[in-house]
PQR file of N, CA, C, O and H, with PARSE charges and radii, in Angstrom:
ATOM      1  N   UNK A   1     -27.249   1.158  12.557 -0.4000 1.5000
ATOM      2  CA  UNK A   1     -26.291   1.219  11.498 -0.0000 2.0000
ATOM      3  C   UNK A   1     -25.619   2.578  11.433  0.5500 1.7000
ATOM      4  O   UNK A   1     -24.611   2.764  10.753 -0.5500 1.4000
ATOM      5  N   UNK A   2     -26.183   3.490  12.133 -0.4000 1.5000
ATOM      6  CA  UNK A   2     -25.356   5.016  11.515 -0.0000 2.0000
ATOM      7  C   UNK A   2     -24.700   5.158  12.826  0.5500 1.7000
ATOM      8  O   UNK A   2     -23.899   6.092  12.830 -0.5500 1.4000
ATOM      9  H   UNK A   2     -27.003   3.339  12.686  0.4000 1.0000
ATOM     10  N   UNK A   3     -24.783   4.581  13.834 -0.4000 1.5000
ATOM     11  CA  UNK A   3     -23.553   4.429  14.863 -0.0000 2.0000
ATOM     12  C   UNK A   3     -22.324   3.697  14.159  0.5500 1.7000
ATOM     13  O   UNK A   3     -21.158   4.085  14.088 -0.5500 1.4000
ATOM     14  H   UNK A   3     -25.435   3.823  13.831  0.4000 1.0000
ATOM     15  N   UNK A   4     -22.854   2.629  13.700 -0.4000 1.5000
ATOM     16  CA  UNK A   4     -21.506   1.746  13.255 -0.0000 2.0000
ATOM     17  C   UNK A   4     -20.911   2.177  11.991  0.5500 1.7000
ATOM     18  O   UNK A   4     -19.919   1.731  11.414 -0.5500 1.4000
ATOM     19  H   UNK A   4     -23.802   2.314  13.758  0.4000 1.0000
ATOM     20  N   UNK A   5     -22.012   3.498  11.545 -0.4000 1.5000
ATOM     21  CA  UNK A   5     -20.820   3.985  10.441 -0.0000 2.0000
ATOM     22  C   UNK A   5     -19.999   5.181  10.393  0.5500 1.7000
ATOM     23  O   UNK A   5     -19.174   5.642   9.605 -0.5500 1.4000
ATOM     24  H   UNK A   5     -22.817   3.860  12.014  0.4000 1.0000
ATOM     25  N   UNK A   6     -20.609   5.595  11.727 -0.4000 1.5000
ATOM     26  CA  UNK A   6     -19.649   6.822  12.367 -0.0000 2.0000
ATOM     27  C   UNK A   6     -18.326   6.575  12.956  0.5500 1.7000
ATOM     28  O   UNK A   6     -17.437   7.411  13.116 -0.5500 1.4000
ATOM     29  H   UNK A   6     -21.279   5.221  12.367  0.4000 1.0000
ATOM     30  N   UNK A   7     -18.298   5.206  13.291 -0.4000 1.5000
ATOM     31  CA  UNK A   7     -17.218   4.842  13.983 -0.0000 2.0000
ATOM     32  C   UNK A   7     -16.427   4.295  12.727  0.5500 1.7000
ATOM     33  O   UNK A   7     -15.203   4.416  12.764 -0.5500 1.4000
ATOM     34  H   UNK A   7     -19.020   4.527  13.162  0.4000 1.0000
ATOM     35  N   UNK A   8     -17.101   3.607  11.436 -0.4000 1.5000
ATOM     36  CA  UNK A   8     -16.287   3.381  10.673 -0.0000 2.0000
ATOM     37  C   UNK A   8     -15.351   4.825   9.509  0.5500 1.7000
ATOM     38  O   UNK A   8     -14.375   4.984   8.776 -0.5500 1.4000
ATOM     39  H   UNK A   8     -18.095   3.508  11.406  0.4000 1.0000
ATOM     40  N   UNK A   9     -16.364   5.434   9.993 -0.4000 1.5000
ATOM     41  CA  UNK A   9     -15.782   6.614   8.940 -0.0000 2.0000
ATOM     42  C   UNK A   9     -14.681   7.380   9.609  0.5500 1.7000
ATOM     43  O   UNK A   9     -13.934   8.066   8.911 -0.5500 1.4000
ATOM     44  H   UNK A   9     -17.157   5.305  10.588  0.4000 1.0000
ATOM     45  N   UNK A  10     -14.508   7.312  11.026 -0.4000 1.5000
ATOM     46  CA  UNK A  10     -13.793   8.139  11.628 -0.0000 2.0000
ATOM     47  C   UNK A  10     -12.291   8.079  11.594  0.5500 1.7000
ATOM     48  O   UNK A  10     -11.630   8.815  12.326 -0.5500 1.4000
ATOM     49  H   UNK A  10     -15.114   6.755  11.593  0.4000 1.0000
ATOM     50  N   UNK A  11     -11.630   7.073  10.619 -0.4000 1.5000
ATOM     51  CA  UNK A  11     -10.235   6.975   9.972 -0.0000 2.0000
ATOM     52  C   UNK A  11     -10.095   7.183   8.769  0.5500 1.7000
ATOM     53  O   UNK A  11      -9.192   6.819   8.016 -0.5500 1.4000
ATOM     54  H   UNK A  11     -12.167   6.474  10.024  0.4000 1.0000
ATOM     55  N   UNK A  12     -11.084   7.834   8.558 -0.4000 1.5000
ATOM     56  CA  UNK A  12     -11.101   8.147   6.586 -0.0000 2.0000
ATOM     57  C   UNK A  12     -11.204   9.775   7.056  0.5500 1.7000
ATOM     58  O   UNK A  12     -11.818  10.283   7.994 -0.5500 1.4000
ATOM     59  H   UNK A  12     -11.818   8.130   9.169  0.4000 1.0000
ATOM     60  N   UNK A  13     -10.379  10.355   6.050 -0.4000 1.5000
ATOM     61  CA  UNK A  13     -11.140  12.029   5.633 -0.0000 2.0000
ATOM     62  C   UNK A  13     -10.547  12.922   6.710  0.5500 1.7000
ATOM     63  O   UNK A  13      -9.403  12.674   7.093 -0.5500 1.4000
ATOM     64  H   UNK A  13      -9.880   9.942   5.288  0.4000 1.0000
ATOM     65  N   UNK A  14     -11.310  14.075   7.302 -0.4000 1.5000
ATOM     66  CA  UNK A  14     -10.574  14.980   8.143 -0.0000 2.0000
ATOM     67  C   UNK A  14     -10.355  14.514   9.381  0.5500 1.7000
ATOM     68  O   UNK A  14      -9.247  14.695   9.885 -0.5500 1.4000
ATOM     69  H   UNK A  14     -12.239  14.277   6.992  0.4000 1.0000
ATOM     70  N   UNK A  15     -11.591  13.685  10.244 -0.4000 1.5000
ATOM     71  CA  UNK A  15     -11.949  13.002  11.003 -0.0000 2.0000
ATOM     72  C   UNK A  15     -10.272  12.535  11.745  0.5500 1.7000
ATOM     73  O   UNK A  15      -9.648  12.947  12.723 -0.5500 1.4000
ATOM     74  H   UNK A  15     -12.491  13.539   9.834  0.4000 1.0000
ATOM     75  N   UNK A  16     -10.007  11.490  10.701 -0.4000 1.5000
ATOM     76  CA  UNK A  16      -8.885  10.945  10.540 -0.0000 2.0000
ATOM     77  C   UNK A  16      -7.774  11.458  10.640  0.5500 1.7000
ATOM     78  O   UNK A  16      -6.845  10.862  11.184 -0.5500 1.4000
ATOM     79  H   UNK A  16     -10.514  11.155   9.907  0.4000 1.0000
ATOM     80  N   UNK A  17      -7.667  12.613  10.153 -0.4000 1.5000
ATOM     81  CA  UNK A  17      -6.433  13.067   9.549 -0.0000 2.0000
ATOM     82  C   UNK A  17      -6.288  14.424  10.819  0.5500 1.7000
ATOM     83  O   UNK A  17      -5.186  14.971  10.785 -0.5500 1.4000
ATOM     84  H   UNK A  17      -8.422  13.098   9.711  0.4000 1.0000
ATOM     85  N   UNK A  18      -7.109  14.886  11.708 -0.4000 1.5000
ATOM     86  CA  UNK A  18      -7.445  15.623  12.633 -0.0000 2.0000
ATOM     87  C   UNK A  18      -6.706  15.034  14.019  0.5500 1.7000
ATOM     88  O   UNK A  18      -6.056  15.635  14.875 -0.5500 1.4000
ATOM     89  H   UNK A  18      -8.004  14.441  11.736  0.4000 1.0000
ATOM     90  N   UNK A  19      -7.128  13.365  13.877 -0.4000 1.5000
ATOM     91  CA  UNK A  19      -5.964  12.754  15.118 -0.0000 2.0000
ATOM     92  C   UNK A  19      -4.981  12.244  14.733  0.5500 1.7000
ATOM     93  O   UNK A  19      -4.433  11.593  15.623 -0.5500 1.4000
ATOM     94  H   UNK A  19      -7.656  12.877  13.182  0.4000 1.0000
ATOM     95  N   UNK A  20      -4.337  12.226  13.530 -0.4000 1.5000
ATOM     96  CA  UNK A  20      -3.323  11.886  13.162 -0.0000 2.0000
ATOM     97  C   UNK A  20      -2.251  13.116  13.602  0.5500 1.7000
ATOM     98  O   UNK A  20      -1.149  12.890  14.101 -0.5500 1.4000
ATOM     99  H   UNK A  20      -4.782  12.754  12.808  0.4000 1.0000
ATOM    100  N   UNK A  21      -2.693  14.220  13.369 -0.4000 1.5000
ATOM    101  CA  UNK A  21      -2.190  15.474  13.793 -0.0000 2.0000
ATOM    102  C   UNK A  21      -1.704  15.462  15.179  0.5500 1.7000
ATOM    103  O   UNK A  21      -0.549  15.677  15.546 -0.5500 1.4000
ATOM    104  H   UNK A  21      -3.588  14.403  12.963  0.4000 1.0000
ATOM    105  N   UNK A  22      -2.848  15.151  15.991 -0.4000 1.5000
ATOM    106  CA  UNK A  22      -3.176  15.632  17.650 -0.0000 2.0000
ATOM    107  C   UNK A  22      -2.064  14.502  17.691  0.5500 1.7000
ATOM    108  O   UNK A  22      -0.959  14.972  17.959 -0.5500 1.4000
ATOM    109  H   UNK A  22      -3.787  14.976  15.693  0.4000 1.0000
ATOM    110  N   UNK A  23      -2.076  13.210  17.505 -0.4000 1.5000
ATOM    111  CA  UNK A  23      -0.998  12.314  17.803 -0.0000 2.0000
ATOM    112  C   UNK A  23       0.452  12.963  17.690  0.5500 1.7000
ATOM    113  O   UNK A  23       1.363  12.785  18.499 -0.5500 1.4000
ATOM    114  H   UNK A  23      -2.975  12.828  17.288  0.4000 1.0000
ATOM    115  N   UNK A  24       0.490  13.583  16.783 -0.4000 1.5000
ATOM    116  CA  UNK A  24       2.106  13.834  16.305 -0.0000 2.0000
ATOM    117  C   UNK A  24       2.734  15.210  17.183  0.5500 1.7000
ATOM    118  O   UNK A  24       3.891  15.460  17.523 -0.5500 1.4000
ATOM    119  H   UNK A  24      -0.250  13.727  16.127  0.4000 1.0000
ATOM    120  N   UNK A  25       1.343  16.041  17.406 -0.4000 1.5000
ATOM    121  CA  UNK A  25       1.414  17.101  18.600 -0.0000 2.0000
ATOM    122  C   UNK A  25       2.239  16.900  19.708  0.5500 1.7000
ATOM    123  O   UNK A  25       3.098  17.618  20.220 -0.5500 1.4000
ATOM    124  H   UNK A  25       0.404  15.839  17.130  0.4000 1.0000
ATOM    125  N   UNK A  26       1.710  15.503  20.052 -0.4000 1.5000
ATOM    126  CA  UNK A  26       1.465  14.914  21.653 -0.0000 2.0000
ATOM    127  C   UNK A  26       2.488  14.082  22.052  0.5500 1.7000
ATOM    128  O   UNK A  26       2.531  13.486  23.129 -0.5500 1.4000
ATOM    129  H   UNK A  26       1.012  14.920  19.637  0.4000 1.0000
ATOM    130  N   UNK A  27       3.681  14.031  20.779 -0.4000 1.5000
ATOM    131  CA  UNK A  27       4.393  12.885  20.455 -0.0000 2.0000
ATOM    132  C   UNK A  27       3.767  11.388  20.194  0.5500 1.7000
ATOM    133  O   UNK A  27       4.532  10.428  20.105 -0.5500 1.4000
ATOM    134  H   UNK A  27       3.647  14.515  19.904  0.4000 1.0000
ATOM    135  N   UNK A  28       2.863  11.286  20.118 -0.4000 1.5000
ATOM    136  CA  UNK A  28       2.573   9.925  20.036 -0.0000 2.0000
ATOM    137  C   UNK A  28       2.677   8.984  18.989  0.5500 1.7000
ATOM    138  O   UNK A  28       2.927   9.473  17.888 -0.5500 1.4000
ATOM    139  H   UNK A  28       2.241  12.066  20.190  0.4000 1.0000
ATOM    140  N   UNK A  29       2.563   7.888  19.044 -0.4000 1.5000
ATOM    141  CA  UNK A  29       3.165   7.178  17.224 -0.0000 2.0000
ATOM    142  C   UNK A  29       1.996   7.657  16.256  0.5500 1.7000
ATOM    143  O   UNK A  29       0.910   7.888  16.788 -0.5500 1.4000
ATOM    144  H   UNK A  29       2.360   7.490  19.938  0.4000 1.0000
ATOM    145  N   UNK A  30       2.128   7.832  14.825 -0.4000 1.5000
ATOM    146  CA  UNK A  30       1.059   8.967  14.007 -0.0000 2.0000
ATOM    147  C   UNK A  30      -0.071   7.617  13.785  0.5500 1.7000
ATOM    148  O   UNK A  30      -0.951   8.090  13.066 -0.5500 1.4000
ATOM    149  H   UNK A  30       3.010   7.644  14.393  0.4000 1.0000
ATOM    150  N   UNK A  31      -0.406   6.213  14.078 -0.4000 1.5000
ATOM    151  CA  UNK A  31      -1.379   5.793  14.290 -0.0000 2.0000
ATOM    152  C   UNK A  31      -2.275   5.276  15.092  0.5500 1.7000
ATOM    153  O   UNK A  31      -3.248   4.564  14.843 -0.5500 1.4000
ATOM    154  H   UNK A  31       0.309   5.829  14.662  0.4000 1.0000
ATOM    155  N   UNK A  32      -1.663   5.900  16.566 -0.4000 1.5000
ATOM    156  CA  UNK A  32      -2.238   5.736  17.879 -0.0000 2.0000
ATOM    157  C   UNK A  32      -4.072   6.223  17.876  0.5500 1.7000
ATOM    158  O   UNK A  32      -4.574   7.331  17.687 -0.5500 1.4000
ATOM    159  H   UNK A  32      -0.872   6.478  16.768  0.4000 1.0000
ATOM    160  N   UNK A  33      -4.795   4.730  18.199 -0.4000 1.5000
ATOM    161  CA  UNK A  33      -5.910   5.337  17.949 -0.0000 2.0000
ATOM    162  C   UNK A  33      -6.979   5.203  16.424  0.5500 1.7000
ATOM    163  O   UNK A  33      -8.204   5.234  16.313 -0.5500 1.4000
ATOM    164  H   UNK A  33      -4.387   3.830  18.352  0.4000 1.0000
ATOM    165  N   UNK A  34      -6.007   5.067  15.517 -0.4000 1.5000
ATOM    166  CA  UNK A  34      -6.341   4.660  14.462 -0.0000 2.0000
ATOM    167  C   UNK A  34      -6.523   3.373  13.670  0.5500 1.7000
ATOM    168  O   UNK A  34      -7.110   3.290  12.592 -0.5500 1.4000
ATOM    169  H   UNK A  34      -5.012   5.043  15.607  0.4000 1.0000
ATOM    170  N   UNK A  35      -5.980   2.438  14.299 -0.4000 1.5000
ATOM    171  CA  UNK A  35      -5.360   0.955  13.859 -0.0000 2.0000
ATOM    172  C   UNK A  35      -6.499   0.093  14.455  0.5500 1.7000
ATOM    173  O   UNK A  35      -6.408  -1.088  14.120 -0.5500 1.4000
ATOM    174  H   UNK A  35      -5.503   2.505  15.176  0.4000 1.0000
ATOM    175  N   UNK A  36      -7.414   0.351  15.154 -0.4000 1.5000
ATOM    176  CA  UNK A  36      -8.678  -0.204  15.769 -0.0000 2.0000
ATOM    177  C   UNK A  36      -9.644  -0.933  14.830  0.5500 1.7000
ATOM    178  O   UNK A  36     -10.159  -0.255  13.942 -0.5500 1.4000
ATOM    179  H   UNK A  36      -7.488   1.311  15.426  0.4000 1.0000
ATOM    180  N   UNK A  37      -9.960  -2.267  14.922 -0.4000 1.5000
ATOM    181  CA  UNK A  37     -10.561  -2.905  13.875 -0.0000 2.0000
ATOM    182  C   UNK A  37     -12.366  -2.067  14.041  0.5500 1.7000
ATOM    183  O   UNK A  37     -12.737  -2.059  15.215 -0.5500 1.4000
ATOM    184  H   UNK A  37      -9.542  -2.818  15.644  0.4000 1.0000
ATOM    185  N   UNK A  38     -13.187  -1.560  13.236 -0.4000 1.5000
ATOM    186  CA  UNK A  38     -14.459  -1.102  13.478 -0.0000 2.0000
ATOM    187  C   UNK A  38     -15.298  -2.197  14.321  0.5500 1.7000
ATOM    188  O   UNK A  38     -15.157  -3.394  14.571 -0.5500 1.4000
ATOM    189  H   UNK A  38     -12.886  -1.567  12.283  0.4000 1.0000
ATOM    190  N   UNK A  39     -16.203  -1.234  14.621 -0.4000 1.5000
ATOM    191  CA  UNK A  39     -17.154  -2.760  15.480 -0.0000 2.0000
ATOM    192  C   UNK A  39     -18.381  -2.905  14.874  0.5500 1.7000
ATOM    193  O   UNK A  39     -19.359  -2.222  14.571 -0.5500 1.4000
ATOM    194  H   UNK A  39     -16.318  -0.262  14.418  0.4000 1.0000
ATOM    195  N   UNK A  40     -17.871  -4.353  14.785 -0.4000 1.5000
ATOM    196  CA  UNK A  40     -19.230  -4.862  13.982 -0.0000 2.0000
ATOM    197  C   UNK A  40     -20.616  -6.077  14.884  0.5500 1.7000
ATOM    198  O   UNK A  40     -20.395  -7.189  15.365 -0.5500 1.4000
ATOM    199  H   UNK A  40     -17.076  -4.909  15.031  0.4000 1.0000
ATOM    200  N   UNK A  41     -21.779  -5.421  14.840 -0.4000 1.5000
ATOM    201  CA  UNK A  41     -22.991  -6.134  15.988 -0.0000 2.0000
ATOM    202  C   UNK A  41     -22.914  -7.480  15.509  0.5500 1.7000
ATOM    203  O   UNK A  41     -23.604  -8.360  16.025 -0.5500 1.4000
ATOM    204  H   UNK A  41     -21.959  -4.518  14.449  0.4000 1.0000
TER
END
């Protein structure tokens, strides 16, 4: 469970907001990377 909630947390908070950045750096669209449904076992 704390795998699958690392991966869920990682579009919330700085995490998030850290590749939203690197995207916009890089030109890339600002939710490349982010739009990924979590994975659930």
């Amino acid at each position: 469970m704390i795998a699958i909630g690392a991966v869920d947390n990682l579009g919330k908070g700085a995490a998030g907001q850290a590749v939203q950045n690197a995207n916009l750096i890089c030109g890339l669209p600002e939710t490349a990377g982010l739009d990924g449904v979590p994975v659930w076992p």
